[in-house]
N, C-alpha and C positions, 0 to 999 in steps of 0.2 A: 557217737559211734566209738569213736577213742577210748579207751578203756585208759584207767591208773596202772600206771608199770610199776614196777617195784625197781626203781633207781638203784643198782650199787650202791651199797654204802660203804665206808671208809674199812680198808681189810678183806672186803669181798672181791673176786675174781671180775677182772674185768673195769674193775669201778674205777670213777673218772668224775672228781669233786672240781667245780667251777667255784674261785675265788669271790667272796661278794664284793658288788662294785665300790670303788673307792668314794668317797662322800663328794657330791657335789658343790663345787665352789657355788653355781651360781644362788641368788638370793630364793630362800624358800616360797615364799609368795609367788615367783613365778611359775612353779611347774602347777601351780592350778588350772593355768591356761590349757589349751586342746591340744599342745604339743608341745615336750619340754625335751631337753637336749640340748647339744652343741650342731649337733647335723641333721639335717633334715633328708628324706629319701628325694631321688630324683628317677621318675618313672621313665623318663627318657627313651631310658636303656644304654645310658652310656656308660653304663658303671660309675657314677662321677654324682657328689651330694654338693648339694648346697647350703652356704648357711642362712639359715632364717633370716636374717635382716636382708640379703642378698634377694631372697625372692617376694619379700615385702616392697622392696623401696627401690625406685628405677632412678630417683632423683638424688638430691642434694642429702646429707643426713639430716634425718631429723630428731631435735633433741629426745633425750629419753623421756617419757613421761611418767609422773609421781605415780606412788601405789600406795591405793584408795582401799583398804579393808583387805588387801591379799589377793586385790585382783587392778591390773593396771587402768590407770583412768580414760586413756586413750581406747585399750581394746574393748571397755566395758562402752564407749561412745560410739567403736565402729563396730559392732557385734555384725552388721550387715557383709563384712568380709568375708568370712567364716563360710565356707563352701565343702557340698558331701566330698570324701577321699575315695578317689577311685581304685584306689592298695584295696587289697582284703585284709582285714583285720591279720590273718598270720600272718599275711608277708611285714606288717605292720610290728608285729610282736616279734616277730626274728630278727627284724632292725634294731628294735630297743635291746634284743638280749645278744644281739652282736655286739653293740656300741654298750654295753653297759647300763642304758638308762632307763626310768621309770617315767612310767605314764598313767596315770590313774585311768584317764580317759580312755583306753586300751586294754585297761585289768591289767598293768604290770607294774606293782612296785615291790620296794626291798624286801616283803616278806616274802613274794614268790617270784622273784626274779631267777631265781637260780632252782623253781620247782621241776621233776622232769615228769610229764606225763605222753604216754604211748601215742605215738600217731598210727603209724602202722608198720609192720615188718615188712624188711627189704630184700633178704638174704637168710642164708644158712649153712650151715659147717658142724661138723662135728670135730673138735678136737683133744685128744687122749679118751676118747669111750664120754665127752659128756659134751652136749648140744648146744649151739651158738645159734643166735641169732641177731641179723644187723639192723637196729634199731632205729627209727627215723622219729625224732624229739618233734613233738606238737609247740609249735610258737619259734622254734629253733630251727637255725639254718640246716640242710642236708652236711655241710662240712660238719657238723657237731655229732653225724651219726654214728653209734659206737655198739660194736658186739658185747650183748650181753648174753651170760646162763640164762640156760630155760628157767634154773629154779629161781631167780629173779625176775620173772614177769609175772605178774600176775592180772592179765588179760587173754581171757579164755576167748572171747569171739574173734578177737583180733588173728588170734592162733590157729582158731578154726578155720577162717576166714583163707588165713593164708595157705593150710594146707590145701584146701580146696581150689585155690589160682592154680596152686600145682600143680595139684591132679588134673586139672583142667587142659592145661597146656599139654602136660604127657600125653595125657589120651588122646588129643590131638597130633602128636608127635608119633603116638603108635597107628593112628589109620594113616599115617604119611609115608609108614614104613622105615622110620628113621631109628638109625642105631642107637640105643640109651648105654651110657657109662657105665662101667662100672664101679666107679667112684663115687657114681650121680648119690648111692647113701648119705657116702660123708662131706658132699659139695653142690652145689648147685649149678648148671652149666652157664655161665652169661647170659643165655637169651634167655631161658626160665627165669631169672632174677628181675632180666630190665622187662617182663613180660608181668609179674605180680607186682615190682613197683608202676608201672604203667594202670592197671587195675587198680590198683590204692589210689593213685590220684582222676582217676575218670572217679570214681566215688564219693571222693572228695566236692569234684569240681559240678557233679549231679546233685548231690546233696545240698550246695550253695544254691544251686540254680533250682532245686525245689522251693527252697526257701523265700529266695525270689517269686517264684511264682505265686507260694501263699501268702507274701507281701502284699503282691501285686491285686490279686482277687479280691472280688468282695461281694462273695457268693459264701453260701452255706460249705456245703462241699469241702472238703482237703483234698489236693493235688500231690499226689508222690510220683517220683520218676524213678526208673529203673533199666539195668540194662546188662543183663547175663546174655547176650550175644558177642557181641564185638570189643571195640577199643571205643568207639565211638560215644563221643562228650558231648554235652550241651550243643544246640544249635548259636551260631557266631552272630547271626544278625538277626532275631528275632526278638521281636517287646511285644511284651504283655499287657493287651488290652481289655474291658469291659463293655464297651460300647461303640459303636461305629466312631472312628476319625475320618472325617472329610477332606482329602485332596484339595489344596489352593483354588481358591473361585468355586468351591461346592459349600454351599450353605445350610443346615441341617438344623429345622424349624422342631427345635424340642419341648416349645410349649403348648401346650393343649388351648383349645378355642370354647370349649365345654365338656364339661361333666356331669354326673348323673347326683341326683341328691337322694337317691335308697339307702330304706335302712333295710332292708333285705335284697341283695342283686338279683337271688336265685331265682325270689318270686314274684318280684316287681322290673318295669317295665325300665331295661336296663341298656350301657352304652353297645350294645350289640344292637338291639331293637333301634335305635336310634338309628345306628348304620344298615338297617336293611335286614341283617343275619341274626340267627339266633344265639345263644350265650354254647359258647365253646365245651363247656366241662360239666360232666356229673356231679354230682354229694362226693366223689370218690377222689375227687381234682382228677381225672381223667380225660382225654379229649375226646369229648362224641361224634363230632360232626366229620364230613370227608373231606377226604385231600382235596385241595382246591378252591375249598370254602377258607374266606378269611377268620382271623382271630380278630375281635377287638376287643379288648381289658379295660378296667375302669385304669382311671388315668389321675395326675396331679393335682386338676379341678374337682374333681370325683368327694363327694360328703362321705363316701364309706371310709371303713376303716382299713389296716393292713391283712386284716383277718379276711377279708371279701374274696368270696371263693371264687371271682372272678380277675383276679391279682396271683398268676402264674409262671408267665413266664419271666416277669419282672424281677422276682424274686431270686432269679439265676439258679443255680445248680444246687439243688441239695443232696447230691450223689458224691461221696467219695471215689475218686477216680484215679486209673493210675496210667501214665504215660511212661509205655515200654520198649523196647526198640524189638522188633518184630525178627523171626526168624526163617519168614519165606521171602526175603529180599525186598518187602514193601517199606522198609525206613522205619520210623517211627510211627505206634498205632495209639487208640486208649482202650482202654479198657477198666471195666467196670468192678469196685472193690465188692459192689454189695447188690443182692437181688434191686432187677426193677422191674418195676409189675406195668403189663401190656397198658399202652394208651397213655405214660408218662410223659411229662416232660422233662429232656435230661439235660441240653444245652443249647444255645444261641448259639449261630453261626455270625460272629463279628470279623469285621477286618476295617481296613483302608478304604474308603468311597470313592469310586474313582468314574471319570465319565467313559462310554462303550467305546470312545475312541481313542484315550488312551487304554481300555484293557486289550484292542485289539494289536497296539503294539506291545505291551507287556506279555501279552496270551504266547505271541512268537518265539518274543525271548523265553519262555518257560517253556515250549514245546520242544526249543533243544536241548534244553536241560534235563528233559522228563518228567516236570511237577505240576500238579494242579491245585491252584487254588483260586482260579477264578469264580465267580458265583454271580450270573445276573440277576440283576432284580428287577425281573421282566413281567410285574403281576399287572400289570396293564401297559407299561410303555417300555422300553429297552434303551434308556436315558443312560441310567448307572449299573455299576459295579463296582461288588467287593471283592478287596485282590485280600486274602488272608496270607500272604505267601511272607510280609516282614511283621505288621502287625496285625495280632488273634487274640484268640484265647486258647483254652484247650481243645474247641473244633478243628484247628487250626492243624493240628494230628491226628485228626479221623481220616481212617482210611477208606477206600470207594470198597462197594462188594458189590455184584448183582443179584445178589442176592442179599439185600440189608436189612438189618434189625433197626436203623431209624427213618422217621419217612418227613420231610420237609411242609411247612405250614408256615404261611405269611400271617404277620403280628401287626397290629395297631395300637399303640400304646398313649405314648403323648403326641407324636407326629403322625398326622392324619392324612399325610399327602401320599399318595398311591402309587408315590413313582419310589418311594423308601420304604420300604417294607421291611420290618426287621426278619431276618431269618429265624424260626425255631423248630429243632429236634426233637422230636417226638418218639416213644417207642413203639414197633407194630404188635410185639411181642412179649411175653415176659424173657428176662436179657438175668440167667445166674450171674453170680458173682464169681469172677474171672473170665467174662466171656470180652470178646472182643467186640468193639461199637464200631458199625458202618453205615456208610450212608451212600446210595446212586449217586452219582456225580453228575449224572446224564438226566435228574429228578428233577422238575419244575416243581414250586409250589402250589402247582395244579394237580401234581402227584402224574404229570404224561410226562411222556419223553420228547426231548426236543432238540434239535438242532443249535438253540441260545442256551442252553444251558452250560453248567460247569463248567470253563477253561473250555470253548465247544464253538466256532464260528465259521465262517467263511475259511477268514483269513488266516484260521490255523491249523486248517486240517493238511499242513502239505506234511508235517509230522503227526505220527500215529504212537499214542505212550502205549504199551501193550497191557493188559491189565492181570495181575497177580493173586486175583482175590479166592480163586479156586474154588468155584460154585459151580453145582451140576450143571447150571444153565449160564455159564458164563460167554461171556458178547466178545469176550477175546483182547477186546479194544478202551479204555477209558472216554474216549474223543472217536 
């Protein structure tokens, strides 16, 4: 997103040349390692670093050891030391180019330790009839921010980008009835400043947290997040899952007992047949059968191959989807980048496994908080629950409607046992591209409504969440 700024250069208004760093005493073969320097970051927060040897060694010193080809013979014995850095890479990069130093392992050494590239604008001024802007350095601490000429930038989105926070904020300032400056031309008021930098780094911290999540998946699908509503950043306690996690003392029997040996599923006698039901999907990978009727898919014992038109939901999301923060006060929703044609499948509903007796104390505490993500899985007994409320997936942000574009269906895959039923979303409809994906919260996998369903029991009906979804025929109520 960062575009190339066109740096002052020496003579130019404004410019502001960083000396290159002095040559390092210590021995070149060390900074091979994964972190090289005199100081090390300490995440604390105490403002206060330590040095490396200091958070290696609690004991006695111990002698230096020989270096073996340019790499220490010690570190190359304990490589098992070596653990992920919770820093993000730029807070990472603004340490080495505060202190001076190079880091290969970082992308920071002497040929671009002193490079300046655009993070994003801060501010703005006009001073003698020509245009300032205050520049905030990618990889570089905010203390190094410095006003440059508009005619040395050369980052058009970044510009765009910023006018628009602007306009965004004024016109919001104009239906509040509030007085604009007359200055506001040639300055920007304080709160519009810390209002566009605020914006820059929610984009920032979205953008990482995308990335994260396409990490995390391992589905067709791409995941984008977005958010022209508010201020509002990533969620603080949520991790990104793929398949159910089982709760302490929940045992989740993921291997298959048998499989089918077809070399055609469509039209030979297949693991549905076997379980009672008929085979779930058209030529069209479509779902034919009704709500209520199980799914069962060829499974890990299974002779077929990956192509088996009977291997659906397994396969996860092939739908590009985008997680955006909503604008009728429902939080975070998704929505769909790309047509999907009626009778789809678009997502698994995964979470936490947890037994009915802990979701009935969990259900409470979410009831006064306002959120639902309980989900029983009650296709024959009311044993468990999935709480998706810390860990999900992207269902994990589908919002309820009463009137939904997805409709819930119990899965058989490799766990055959009836009391675990994997959740999958289905479309009722053909669902354009940009439309918003909902699903009944109040929907059994029997496709009725029920009392056990969604965050829905006894014991927590003393709160009522109201529901937001704005359908002609809305229930008023999520619970």
């Amino acid at each position: 997103m960062a575009a190339a700024g066109a740096r002052a250069r020496r003579g130019e208004a404004a410019a502001r040349c960083h000396p290159p760093p002095a040559p390092l005493r210590r021995p070149k073969p060390r900074r091979t390692t994964a972190w090289t320097g005199r100081r090390r970051a300490d995440t604390s927060g105490s403002g206060r670093s330590r040095t490396a040897a200091s958070r290696r060694r609690a004991g006695p010193r111990v002698p230096r050891a020989p270096l073996l080809a340019g790499v220490c013979a010690r570190a190359a014995s304990f490589k098992a030391w070596c653990v992920p850095c919770l820093v993000s890479l730029d807070t990472l990069q603004e340490l080495c180019r505060k202190e001076k130093l190079t880091c290969k392992s970082i992308g920071i050494t002497k040929r671009n330790l002193n490079n300046y590239e655009v993070e994003y604008l801060c501010d703005y001024k006009v001073v003698k009839d020509e245009e300032y802007y205050l520049v905030k350095w990618k990889g570089w601490p905010e203390s190094t921010n410095t006003w440059e000429p508009l005619r040395n930038l050369k980052c058009p989105q970044l510009l765009q980008q910023f006018s628009s926070d602007k306009n965004s904020y004024l016109s919001r300032e104009k239906k509040g009835n509030a007085i604009t400056s007359k200055n506001s031309k040639k300055f920007l008021k304080p709160a519009v400043a810390e209002y566009i930098v605020k914006k820059a780094k929610q984009r920032i911290a979205l953008r990482r947290w995308q990335d994260y999540l396409n990490r995390r998946k391992n589905h067709k699908g791409m995941i984008f997040v977005e958010n022209t509503v508010d201020l509002e950043g990533p969620p603080s306690d949520f991790y990104y899952i793929n398949e159910y996690r089982p709760a302490p003392g929940i045992s989740l029997n993921s291997e298959a007992t048998f499989g089918c040996s077809c070399t055609d599923c469509f039209f030979e006698k297949c693991c549905p047949a076997e379980a009672g039901v008929v085979l779930a999907y058209n030529k069209n990978q479509q779902i034919k059968i009704q709500p209520g009727t199980p799914i069962y898919e060829c499974n890990s014992r299974c002779r077929c191959g990956p192509d088996c038109p009977n291997r659906i939901v397994q396969k996860g999301t092939q739908y590009s989807l985008c997680i955006f923060r909503t604008s009728n006060g429902c939080g975070w929703g998704v929505k769909t980048l790309v047509k999907i044609k009626r009778m789809s499948f678009v997502m698994e509903y995964v979470g936490e496994v947890i037994t009915s007796e802990e979701a009935e104390r969990r259900g409470q505490l979410y009831d006064n908080k306002g959120i639902t993500y309980l989900f029983d899985l009650d296709y024959e007994s009311d044993e468990f629950t999935v709480d998706a409320a810390r860990y999900g997936n992207v269902s994990h942000f589908v919002n309820h409607s009463c009137d939904p574009n997805l409709q819930v269906f119990s899965v058989f895959i490799d766990n055959l046992d009836t009391r675990l039923p994997r959740i999958a979303l289905f479309s009722t409809r053909t669902i354009n591209a940009g439309e918003e994906l909902t699903f009944d919260y109040q929907m059994k996998g029997s496709g009725e409504l029920s009392s056990d369903s969604i965050d829905h029991s006894p014991a927590k009906k003393r709160v009522r969440t109201e529901c937001k979804c704005g359908a002609e025929m809305c229930r008023g109520y999520l619970n």
